[in-house]
N, C-alpha and C positions, 0 to 999 in steps of 0.2 A: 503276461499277455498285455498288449498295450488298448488304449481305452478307445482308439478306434476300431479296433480289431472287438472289444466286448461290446460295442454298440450295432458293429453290421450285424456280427452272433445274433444280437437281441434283433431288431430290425428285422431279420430274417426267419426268426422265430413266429414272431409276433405277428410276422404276413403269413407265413405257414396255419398257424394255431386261427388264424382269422378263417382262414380255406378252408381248414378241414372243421370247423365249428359250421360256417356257412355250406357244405357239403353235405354232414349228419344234421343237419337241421334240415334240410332240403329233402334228405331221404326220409326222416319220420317224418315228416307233412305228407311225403308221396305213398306212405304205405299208410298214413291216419285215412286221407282223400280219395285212396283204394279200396279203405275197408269203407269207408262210411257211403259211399255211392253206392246206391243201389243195384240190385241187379235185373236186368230188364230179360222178360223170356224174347225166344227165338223167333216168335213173330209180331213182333214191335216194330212200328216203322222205324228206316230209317233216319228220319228226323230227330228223333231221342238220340239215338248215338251219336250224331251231326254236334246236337247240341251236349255231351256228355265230353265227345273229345274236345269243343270248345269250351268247355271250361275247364276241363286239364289243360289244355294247352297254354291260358291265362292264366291256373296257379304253377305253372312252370316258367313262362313271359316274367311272375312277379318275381319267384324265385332267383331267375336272372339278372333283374334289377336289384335284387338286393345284396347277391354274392358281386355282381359288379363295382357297386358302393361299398362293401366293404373293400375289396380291391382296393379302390380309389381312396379311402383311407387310410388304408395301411401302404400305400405309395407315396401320399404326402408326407406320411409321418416320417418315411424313410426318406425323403428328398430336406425333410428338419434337419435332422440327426446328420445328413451327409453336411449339410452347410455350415451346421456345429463343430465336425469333425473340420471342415477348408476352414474355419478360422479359427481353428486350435492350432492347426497343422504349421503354418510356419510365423511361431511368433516371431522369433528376428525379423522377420522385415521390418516391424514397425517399429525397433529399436533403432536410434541415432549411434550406436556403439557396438560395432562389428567383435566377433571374437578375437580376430586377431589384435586387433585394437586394444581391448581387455590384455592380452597377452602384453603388450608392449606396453602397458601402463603398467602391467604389474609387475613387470622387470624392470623398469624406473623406478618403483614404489620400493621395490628390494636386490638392491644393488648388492654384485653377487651371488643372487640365487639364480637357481635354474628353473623354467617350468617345465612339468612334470607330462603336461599333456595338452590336451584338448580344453579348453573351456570348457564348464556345464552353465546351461542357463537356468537359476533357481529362483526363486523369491526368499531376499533373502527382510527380515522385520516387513514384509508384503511391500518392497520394492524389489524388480526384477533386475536379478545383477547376476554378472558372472562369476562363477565359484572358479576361482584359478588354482590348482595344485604347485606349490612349488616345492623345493628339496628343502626347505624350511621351516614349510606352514604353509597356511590356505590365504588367499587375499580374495578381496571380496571388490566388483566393481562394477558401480550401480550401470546398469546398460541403455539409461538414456542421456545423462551427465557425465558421464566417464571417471567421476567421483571417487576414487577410494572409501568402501563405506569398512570394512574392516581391515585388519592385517594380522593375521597368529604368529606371521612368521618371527624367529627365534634368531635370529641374526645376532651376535657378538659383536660387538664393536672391537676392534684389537687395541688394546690398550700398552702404549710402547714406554717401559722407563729408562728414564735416561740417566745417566750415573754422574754427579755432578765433579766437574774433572779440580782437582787439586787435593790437597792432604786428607785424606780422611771424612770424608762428611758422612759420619754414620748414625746422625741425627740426634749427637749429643755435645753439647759447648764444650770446648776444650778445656785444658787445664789440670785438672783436679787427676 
């Protein structure tokens, strides 16, 4: 799973578990603020009830500013994480050394080889280079320099001998 995809997860969690704490905490204030109000008999003016539903109505008002504010910070926390995630999201752009560029350094670097694929962009000693596959080994190529920083490849050089032409030279003086 990639690490934007474990960050919305979390982000989404985390605004969820924020609600539903701000929710049960909302309902045990509302059954404590139930039991603890008194109960007025049946012929009490209405003025006490006036003033009974205004203050429920106040610890319900604060209760809402407070599930709001959580809201509101479990919104920013996710609008972080999203602008974390837009500048992880495409590092190439800020490299001077496109992959295919990579690709065509690394096939000047190893003449005769093939590559194998795709670039990867790695860190490679914590400089970002691309990891090129070739049919010989891996070349390594720093992605703002264009640099060659490694080469595994296995390449042979052909070594051609040549027979030196007249009587016998079979790498012993004559004579004897």
């Amino acid at each position: 799973m990639s690490q934007r995809s474990l960050i919305l997860i979390a982000s989404t969690l985390t605004a969820f578990l924020l609600v539903a704490v701000g929710g049960i905490s909302a309902s045990i204030s509302q059954a404590n603020a139930a039991n603890a109000l008194p109960t007025f008999p049946a012929a009490t003016a209405s003025a006490d009830a006036t003033a009974a539903w205004l203050a429920r109505e106040a610890q319900y008002q604060d209760l809402i500013a407070q599930a709001n504010a959580q809201l509101q910070q479990a919104y920013q926390k996710q609008q972080q994480l999203e602008q974390q995630l837009a500048s992880q999201a495409s590092p190439t752009a800020t490299y001077a050394i496109s992959a295919d560029q990579a690709v065509q350094i690394a096939a000047t670097a190893v003449p005769g080889g093939t590559v194998l694929g795709t670039p990867d962009l790695v860190s490679f000693q914590g400089t970002p280079a691309y990891e090129v596959q070739m049919n010989v080994g891996l070349v390594y190529i720093d992605a703002n320099t264009g640099n060659v920083l490694y080469n595994s490849t296995t390449v042979q050089p052909v070594v051609i001998h040549k027979k030196a032409s007249g009587g016998g030279d079979d790498g012993h003086e004559g004579g004897d």
